[in-house]
C-alpha positions in Angstrom: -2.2 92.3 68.7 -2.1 91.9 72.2 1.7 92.2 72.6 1.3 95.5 70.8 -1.3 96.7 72.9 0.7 96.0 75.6 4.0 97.7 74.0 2.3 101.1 73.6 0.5 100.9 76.9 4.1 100.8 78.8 6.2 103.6 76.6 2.7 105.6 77.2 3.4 105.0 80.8 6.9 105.5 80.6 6.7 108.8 78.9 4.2 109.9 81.4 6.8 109.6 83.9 9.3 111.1 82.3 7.2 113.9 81.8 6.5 114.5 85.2 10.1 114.8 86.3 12.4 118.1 86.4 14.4 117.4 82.8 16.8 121.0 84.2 20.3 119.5 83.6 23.0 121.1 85.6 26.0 120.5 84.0 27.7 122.3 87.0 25.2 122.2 90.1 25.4 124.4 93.0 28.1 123.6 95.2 28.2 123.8 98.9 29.6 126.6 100.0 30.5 127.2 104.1 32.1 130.4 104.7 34.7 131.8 106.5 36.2 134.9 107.6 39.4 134.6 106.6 38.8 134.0 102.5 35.0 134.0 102.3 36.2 131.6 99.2 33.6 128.8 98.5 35.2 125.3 98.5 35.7 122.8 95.6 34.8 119.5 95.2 37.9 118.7 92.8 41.1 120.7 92.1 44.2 120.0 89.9 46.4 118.6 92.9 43.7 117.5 95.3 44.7 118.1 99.4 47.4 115.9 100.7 48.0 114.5 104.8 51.3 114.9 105.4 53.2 111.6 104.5 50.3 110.7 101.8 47.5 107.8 102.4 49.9 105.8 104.1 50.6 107.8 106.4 47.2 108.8 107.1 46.2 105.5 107.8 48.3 105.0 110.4 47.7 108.1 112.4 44.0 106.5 112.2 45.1 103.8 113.7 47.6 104.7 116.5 44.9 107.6 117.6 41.9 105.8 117.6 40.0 105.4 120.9 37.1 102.5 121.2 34.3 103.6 123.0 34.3 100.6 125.3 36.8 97.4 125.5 33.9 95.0 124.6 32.3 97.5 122.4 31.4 94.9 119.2 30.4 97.0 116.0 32.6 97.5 113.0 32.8 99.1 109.8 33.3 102.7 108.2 32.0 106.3 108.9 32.6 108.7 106.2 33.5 112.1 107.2 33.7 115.2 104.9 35.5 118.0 105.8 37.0 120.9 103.9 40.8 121.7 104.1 41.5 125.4 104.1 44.6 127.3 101.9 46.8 126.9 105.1 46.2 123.1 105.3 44.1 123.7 108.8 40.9 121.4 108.8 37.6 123.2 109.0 33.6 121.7 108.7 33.5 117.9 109.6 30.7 116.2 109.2 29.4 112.6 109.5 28.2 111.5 105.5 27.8 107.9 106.4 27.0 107.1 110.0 28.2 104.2 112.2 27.0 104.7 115.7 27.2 107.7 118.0 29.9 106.3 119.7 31.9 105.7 116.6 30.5 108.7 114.6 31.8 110.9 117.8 34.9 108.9 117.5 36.0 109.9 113.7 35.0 113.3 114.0 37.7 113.8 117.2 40.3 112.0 115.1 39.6 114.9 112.1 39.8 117.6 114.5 42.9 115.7 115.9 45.0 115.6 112.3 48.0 117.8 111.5 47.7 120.4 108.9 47.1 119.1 105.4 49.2 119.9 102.4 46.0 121.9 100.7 44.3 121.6 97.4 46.2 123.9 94.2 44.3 125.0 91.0 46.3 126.8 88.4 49.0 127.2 91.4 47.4 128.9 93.8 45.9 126.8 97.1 41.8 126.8 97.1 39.5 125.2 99.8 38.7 121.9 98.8 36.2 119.4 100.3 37.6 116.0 101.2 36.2 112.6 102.2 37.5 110.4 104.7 36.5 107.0 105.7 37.3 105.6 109.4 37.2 102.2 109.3 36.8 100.9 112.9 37.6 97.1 113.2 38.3 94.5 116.3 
């Protein structure tokens, strides 16, 4: 009897819980939206044929390398800042922002190299080239 008590004291509590939460699903929920006087076009998260660096991933990862500058020769922390920016229909680079932080030293570091890069081959949906957000991660290592 006890174990019972128990039982429907913790599904009462649980479905006081969920009742206090916001049950609104989004199947598609706002997205960002930056805009710009060219297009005034909100970007996508996702397209058919997502945005490209010239050469692919491979490529990309050695421009990252060869242009990276450490903040200082003895300058000890690694790992990975994410930056998101959002490549525009003429493969230009627009928006970056740190979405995983390092350090200032580094986050200012991986920004410069995003604002250093080429133009982009940009995103396509049904053929025609859209704004599309795109995630990058800088990996810094010794």
């Amino acid at each position: 009897m006890r174990k019972f008590t128990l039982l429907l004291l913790f599904l009462a509590i649980i479905a006081y819980g969920m009742a206090q939460t916001d049950s609104t699903f989004h199947e598609n929920p706002p997205a960002k939206s930056f805009s710009d006087t060219v297009s005034g076009e909100p970007a996508v998260m996702f397209a058919e044929e997502m945005p490209e660096f010239p050469g692919g991933r491979d490529s990309l990862n050695v421009f990252l390398r060869r242009n990276t500058q450490w903040p200082h020769p003895l300058y000890d922390a690694t790992g990975t800042v994410l930056v998101e920016f959002i490549v525009e229909v003429d493969g230009s680079i627009t928006n970056p922002i740190i979405k995983v932080p390092l350090s200032p030293e580094l986050d200012k570091e991986a920004l410069r190299l995003i604002k250093l890069m080429p133009k982009w081959k940009p995103a396509r949906a049904q053929g025609e080239p859209v704004r599309c957000y795109y995630l990058v991660p800088v990996s810094f290592r010794n």
